[in-house]
C-alpha positions in Angstrom: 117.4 -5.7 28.5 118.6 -6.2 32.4 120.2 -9.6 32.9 118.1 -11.7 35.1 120.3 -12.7 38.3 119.4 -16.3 39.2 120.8 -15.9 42.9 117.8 -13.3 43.3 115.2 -15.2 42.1 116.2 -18.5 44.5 116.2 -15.4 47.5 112.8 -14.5 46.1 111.4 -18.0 45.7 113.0 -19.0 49.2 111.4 -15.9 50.9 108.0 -16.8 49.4 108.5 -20.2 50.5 109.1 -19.4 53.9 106.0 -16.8 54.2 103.7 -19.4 53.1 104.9 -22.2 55.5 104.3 -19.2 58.0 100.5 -18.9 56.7 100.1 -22.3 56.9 97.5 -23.8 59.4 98.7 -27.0 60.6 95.0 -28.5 61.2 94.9 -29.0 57.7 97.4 -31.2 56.6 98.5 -35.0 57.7 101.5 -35.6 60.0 103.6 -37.0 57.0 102.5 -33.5 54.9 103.7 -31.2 57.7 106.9 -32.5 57.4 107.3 -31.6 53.8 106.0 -28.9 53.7 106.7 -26.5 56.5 109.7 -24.3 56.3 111.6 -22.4 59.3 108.9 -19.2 59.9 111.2 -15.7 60.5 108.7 -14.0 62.3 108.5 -13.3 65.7 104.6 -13.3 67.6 103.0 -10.1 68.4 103.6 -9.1 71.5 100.1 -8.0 72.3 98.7 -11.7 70.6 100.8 -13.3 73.1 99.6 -11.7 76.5 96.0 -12.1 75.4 96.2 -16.0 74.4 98.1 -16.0 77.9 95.5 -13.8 80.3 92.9 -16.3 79.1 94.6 -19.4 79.9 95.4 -18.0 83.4 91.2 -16.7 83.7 91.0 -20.3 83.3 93.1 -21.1 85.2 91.6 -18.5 88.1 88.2 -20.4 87.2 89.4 -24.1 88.0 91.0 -22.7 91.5 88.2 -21.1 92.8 85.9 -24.4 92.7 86.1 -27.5 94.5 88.0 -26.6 97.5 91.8 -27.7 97.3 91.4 -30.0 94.2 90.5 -26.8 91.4 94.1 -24.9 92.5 95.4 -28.8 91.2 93.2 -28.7 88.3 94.0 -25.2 87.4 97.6 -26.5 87.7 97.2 -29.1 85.5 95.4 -26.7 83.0 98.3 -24.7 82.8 100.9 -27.6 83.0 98.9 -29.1 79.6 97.8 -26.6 77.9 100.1 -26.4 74.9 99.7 -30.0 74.6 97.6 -30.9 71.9 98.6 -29.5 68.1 100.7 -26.9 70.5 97.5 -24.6 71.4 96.0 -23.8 74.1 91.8 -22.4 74.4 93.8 -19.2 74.4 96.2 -19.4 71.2 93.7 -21.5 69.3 91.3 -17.7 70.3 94.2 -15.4 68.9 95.9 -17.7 66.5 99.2 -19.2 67.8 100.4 -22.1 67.9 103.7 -23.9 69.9 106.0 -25.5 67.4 109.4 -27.9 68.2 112.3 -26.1 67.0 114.0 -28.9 65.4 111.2 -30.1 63.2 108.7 -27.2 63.2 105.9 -30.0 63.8 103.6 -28.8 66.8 104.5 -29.1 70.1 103.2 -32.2 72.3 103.6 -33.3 76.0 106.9 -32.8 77.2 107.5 -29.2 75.2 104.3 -28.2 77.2 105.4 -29.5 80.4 109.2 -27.7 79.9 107.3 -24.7 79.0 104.8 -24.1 81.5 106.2 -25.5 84.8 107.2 -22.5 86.4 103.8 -21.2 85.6 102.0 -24.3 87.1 103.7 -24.1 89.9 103.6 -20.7 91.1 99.9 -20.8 90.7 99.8 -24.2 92.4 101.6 -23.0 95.3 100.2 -19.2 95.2 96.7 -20.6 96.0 96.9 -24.0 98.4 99.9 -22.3 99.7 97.5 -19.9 101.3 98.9 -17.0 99.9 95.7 -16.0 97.5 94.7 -14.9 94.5 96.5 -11.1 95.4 99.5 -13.2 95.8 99.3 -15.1 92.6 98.4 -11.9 90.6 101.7 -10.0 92.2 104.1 -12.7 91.2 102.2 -13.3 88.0 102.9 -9.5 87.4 106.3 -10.0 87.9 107.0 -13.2 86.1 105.4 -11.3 83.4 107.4 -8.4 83.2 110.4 -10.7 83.2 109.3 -13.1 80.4 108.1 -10.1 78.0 112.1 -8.4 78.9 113.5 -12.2 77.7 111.3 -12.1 74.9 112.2 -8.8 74.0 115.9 -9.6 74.3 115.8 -12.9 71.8 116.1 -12.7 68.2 113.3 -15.4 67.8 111.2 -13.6 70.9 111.7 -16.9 72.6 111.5 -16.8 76.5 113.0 -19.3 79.1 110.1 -21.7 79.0 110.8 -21.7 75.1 114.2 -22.4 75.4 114.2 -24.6 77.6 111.7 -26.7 75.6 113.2 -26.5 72.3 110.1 -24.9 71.3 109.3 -21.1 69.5 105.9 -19.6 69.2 103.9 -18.9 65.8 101.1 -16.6 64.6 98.5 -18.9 62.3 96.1 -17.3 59.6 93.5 -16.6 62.6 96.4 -14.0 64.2 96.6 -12.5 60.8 93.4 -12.1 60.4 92.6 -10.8 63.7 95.3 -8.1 63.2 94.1 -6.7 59.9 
């Protein structure tokens, strides 16, 4: 009978361990809980997740801008400033199922992570729109910002970008994502 390596088993057991703190919705458990529990997650977000949790924060974003004269381009920017605030979702991760988490404690991310993260966002569309430049304006350098996040993602073994890294902060796929995908 084959010798059962104990080094193996603790790979298997630590692999498991790490899947399921992956698959874990943080909703459900108390602050003190997620500490204990959660585990550093290995895998990197869809790519395709990611620009649809993103191209409905910015519709939002679009929405708040185009009401109430000069004060919805400061709501909008506000939005987008925010919007990884609370549990580390936004309207548009909580749809597709990702969440913002702090790097050095895997806890969601909170205020300042969302600030770090989306201030060169916030801006641009702040200054895009009262700047008098437009929504074609705002779209063009929203392309290009775009183009130049996905090549940083692309680039980083965690698929962080510069917002990310700056923040301290790394992007996560919860059970909704999964589902979604299958």
């Amino acid at each position: 009978m084959a010798e059962i390596d104990p080094k193996n088993l603790e790979n298997t057991a630590k692999m498991k361990a790490m899947q399921l703190a992956h698959d874990l919705d943080y909703h459900s458990l108390p602050a003190d809980e997620k500490r204990k529990k959660t585990i550093k997650p290995v895998n990197r977000v869809d790519v395709k997740l990611r620009l649809i949790a993103d191209f409905i924060d910015v519709g939002i974003f679009v929405a708040l801008a185009i009401n109430w004269n000069w004060i919805g381009p400061i709501v909008g920017a506000v939005y987008l400033l925010f919007r990884d605030a609370i549990q580390g979702r936004s309207l548009g991760k909580i749809l597709v199922g990702l969440r913002v988490v702090k790097m050095d404690n895997w806890l969601p991310a909170g205020i300042t992570e969302s600030i770090s993260r989306n201030l060169i966002l916030a801006i641009t569309g702040l200054f895009a729109i009262l700047g008098g430049m437009g929504f074609g304006a705002f779209g063009i350098v929203l392309a290009i910002i775009t183009v130049f996040v996905m090549m940083q993602i692309h680039k980083d073994p965690d698929g962080r970008h510069i917002g990310d890294q700056l923040a301290g902060t790394k992007l996560l796929e919860t059970r909704t994502a999964a589902a979604l995908k299958s």
